[in-house]
C-alpha positions as CSV (number, residue, x, y, z in Angstrom):
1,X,180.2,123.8,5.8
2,X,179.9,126.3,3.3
3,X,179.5,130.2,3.8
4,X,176.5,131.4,1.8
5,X,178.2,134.9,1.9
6,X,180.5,135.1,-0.7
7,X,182.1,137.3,-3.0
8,X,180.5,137.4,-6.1
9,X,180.0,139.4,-9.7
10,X,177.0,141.2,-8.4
11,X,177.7,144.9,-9.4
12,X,177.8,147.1,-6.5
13,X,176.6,150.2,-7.6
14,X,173.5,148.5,-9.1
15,X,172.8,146.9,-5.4
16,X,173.1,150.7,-3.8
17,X,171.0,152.2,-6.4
18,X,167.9,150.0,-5.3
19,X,168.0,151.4,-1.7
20,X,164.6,152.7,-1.4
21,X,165.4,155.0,1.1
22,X,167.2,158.0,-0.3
23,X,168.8,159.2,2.8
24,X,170.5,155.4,3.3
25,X,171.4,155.6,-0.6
26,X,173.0,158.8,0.2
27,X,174.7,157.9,2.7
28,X,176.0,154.3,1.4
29,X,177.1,155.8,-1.6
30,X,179.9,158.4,0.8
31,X,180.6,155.5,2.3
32,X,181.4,153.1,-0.4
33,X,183.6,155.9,-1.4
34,X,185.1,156.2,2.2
35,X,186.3,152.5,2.3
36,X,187.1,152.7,-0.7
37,X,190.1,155.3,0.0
38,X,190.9,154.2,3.0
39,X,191.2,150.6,1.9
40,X,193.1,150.8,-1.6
41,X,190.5,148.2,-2.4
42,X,188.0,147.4,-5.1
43,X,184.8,147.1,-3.6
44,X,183.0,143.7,-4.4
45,X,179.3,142.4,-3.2
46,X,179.6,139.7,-0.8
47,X,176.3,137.5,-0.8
48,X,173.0,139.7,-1.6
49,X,173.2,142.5,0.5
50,X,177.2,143.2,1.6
51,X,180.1,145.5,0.4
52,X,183.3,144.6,0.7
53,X,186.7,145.1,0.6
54,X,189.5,142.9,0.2
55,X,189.7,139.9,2.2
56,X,191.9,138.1,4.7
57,X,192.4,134.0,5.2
58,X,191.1,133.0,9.0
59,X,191.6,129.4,10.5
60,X,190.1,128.7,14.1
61,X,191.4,126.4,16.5
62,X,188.7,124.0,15.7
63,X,190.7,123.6,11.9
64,X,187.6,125.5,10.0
65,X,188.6,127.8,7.8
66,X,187.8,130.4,5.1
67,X,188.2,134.0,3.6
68,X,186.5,136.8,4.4
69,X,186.3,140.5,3.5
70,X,188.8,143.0,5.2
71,X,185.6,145.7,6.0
72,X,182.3,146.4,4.7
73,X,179.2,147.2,5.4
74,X,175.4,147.0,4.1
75,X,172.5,149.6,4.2
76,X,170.0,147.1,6.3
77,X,166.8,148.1,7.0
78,X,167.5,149.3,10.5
79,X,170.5,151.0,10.6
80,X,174.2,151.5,8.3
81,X,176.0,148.2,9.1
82,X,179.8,148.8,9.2
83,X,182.2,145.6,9.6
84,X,185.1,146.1,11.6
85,X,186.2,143.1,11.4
86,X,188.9,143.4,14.2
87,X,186.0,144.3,17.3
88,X,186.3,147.4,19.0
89,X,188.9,147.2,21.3
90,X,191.5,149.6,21.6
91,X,189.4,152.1,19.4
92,X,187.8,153.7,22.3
93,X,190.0,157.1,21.6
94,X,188.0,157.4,17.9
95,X,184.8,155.8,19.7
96,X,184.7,158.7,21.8
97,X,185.1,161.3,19.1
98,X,182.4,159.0,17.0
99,X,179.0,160.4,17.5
100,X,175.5,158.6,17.5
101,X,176.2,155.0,17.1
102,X,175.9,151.2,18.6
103,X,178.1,148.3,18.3
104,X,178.4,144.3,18.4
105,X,181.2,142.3,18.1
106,X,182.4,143.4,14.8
107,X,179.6,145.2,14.1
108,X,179.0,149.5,13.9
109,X,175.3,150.2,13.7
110,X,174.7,154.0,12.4
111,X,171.0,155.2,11.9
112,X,172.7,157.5,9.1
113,X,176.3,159.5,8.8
114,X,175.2,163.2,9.9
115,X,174.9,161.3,13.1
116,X,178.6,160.8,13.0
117,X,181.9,162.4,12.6
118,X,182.9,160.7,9.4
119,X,185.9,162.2,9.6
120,X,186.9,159.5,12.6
121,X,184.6,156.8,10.8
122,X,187.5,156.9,8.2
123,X,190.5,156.6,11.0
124,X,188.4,154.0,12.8
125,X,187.7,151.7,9.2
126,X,191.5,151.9,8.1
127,X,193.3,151.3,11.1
128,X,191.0,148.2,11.3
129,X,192.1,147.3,7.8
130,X,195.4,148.0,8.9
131,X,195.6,145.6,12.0
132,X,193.6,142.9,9.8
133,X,196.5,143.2,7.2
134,X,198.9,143.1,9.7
135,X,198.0,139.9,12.1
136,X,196.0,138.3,9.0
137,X,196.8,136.6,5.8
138,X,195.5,138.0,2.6
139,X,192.9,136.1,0.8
């Protein structure tokens, strides 16, 4: 099986420009900045509609495996979509402090960043990138 979202050539700034609305350009524009410091990494479309940065090698038990970005995120209709790729647990502390926001698994869903402290958005994006690096081969 092969992932249909992949890193690609698509130029990222292009992608955020079309954003109709202005307030989710805005605000994916500070954030592409954001994970961009607290990465160290070049940001790099994934598919048509992600951000990402870097990327760590995954195998499950089942023997399928792949590579896939380190954090990201994509201005969806809905809401901001932040990939934490590591889940939530053990964040509660900076979950707390957060603000205005829902999750899924790996998933923060933000309607748009003055809801949210971004601040503790930052902490909560690089010490996920740091526990991906650390129990996850690089890509």
């Amino acid at each position: 099986m092969t992932l249909k979202t992949t890193p690609n050539k698509n130029n990222v700034e292009d992608f955020l420009n079309q954003v109709e609305n202005e307030t989710k350009r805005k605000d994916s524009l500070t954030v592409l900045e954001m994970m961009s410091d607290a990465t160290g990494e070049t940001p790099q479309m994934w598919g048509d509609s992600i951000i990402g940065f870097g990327s760590y090698h995954y195998t499950y038990a089942s023997g399928r495996e792949g590579d896939w970005m380190l954090t990201g995120f994509s201005p969806r209709k809905q809401s901001l979509t932040l990939y934490i790729m590591d889940g939530f647990d053990g964040y509660e502390d900076l979950l707390k402090n957060l603000g205005k926001y829902k999750t899924g698994k790996s998933c923060l869903y933000i309607n748009k960043l003055a809801d949210v402290d971004t601040t503790v958005l930052k902490k909560l994006v690089k010490a996920s990138v740091t526990h991906m690096k650390k129990t996850n081969p690089t890509g």
